[in-house]
C-alpha positions in Angstrom: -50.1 -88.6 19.4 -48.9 -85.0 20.3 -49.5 -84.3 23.8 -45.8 -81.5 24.1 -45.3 -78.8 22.3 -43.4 -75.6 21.6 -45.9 -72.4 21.4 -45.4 -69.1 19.3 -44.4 -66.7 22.1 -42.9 -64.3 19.6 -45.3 -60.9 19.2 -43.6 -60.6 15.8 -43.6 -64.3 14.8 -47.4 -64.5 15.2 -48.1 -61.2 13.1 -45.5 -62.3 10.5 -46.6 -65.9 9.6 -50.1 -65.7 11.1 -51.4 -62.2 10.6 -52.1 -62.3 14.5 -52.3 -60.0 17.4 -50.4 -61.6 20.3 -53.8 -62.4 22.5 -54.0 -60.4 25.6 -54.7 -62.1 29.0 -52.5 -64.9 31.2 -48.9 -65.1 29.8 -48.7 -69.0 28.0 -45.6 -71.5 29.2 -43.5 -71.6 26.2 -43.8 -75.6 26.5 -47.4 -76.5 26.6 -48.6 -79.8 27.6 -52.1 -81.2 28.1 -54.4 -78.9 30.4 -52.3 -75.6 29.9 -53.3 -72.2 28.5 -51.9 -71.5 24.8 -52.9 -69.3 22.1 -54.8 -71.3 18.6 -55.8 -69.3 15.9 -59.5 -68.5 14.1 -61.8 -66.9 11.6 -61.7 -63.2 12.8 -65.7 -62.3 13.7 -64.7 -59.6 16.2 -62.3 -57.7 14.5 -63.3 -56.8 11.0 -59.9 -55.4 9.6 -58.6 -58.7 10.1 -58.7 -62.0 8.8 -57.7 -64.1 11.7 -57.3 -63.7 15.5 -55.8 -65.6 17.9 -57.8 -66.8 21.5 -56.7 -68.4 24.6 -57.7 -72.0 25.2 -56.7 -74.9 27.4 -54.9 -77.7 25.6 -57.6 -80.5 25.3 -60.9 -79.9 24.2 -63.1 -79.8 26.4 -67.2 -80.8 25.5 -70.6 -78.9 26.2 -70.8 -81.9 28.7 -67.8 -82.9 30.2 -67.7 -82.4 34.3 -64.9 -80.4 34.5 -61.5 -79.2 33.2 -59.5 -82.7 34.1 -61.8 -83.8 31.2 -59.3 -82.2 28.3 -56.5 -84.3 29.6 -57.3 -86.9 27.4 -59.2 -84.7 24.7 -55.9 -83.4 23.5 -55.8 -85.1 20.0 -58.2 -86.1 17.9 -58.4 -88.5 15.2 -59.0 -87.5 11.6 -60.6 -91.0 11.1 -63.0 -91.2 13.9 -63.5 -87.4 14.6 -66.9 -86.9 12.8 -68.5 -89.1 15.0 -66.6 -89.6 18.3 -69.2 -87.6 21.1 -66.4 -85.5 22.6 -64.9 -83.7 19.0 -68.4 -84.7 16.8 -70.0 -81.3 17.6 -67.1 -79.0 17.0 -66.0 -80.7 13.4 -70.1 -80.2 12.7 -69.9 -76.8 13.6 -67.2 -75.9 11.5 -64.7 -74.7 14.7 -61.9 -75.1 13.1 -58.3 -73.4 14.2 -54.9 -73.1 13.4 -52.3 -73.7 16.7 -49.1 -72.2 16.1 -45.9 -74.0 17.2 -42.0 -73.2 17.0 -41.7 -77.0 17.5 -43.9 -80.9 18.3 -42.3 -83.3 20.7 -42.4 -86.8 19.9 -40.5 -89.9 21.7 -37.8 -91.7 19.9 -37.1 -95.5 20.7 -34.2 -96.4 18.2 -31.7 -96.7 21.6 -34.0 -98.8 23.1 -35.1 -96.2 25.6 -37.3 -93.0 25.0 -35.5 -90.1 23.6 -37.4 -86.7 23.4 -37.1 -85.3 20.0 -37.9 -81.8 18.5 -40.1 -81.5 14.6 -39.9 -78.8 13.6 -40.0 -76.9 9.6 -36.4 -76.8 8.2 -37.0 -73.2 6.7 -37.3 -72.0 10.3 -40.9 -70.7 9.5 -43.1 -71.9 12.8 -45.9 -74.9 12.3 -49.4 -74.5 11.3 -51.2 -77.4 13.4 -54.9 -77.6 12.4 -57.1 -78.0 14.9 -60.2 -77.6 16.6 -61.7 -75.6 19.2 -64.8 -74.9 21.5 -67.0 -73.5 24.1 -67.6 -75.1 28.0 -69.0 -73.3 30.8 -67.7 -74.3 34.6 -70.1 -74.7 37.0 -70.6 -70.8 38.0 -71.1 -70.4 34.2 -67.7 -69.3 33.5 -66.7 -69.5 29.9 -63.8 -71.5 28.9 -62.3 -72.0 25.6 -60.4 -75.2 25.0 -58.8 -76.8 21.6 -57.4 -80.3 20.4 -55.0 -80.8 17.5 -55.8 -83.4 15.1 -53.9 -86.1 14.4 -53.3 -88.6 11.1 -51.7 -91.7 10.2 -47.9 -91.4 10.2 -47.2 -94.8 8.4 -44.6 -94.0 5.8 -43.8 -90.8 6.7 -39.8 -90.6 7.1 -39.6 -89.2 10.7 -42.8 -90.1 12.0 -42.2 -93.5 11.2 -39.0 -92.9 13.5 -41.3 -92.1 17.0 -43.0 -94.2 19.4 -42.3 -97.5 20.4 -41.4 -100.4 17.8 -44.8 -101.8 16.7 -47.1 -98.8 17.7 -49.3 -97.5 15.8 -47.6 -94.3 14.2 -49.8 -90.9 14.2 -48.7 -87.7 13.3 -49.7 -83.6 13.9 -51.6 -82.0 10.7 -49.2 -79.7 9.3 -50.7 -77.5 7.3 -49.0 -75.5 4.5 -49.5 -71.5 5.2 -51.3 -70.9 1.7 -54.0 -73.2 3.4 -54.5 -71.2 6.7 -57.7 -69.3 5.6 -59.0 -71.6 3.2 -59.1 -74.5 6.7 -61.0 -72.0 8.7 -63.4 -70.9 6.3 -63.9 -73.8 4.4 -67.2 -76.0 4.4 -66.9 -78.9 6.5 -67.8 -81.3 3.9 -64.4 -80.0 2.0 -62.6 -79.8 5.7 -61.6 -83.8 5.7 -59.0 -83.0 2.1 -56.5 -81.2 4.2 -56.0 -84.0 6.8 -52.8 -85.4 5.1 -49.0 -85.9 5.7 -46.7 -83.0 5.4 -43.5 -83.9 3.3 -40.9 -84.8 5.6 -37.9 -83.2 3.4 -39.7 -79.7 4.9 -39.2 -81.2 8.5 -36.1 -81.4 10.6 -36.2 -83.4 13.7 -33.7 -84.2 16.1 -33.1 -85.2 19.8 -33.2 -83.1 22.9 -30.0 -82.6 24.9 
């Protein structure tokens, strides 16, 4: 699971490699950790000359139902395998709210020295990540709209590095990378076709290594 990351802050790096507009409103942390504001990326519907547009969201999605924002704390990744059906990401995969979160870099614990290390994976071209993702609607109680998003997550079992995190004899899960020819076709795609881009991204296009 992913619950630290490393957002796009760059005006020009979010135009260049997502064909975004920096989206106005509260300045995001550069690190971004459950509960925080960050930009994700979606199927433009408000701006006609463009393809995509990024939004604001909290980190964790958060459900038509749940009580409050504490809720996203623990909606932060979602399972490819289980994320059709469990109640608090079921409606958004139905809906077809899929999004693209852009990030210089994921954080994942290391144990090989027997203690947690903090590592950085990140692309070895330089070229930021593509997390797919998905995203949603919630109103607070004085019907305040807040928009919220949850990266998905897959098995990491035989991937190089993500074999590498989490403690020995944890289940290894990994980030959906997706490959930036596949932006547009995962936000527009029909959900029935959505499920074929939930796989490993080859780990010779990944560099990770510890923090410090």
């Amino acid at each position: 699971m992913c619950s630290n990351y490393q957002t796009v802050t760059s005006t020009d790096r979010l135009l260049t490699y997502f064909g975004v507009e920096r989206p106005k409103g509260t300045e995001p942390p550069e690190l971004v950790f459950p509960g925080y504001l960050a930009p994700f990326i979606v199927a433009a519907k408000h701006r006609p000359e463009m393809e995509r547009e990024a939004q604001l969201g909290l980190f964790g999605l958060l459900p038509s139902w749940a009580k409050d924002l504490a809720f996203g704390r623990k909606t932060f990744n979602a399972r490819s395998e289980t994320v059709a059906e469990k109640p608090s990401f079921r409606d958004a995969w139905a809906k077809g709210r899929r999004c693209i979160i852009p990030a210089e870099a994921v954080y994942e614990p290391c144990w090989e020295t027997g203690k947690a290390v903090k590592w950085a994976i990140s692309r070895r071209d330089g070229l930021p990540l593509g997390l797919a993702g998905l995203w949603g609607y919630w109103r607070d109680k004085d019907g305040k709209e807040v928009l919220s998003f949850t990266m998905l997550t897959i098995s990491g079992a035989g991937h190089e590095i993500y074999e590498r995190m989490h403690k020995p004899g944890e289940e290894k899960r990994m980030v959906v990378i997706l490959d930036e020819a596949e932006y547009d076709a995962w936000l527009n795609c029909p959900v029935a076709e959505a499920a074929a881009f939930l796989k490993q991204y080859p780990a010779n296009r990944l560099e990770a290594k510890p923090l410090g």
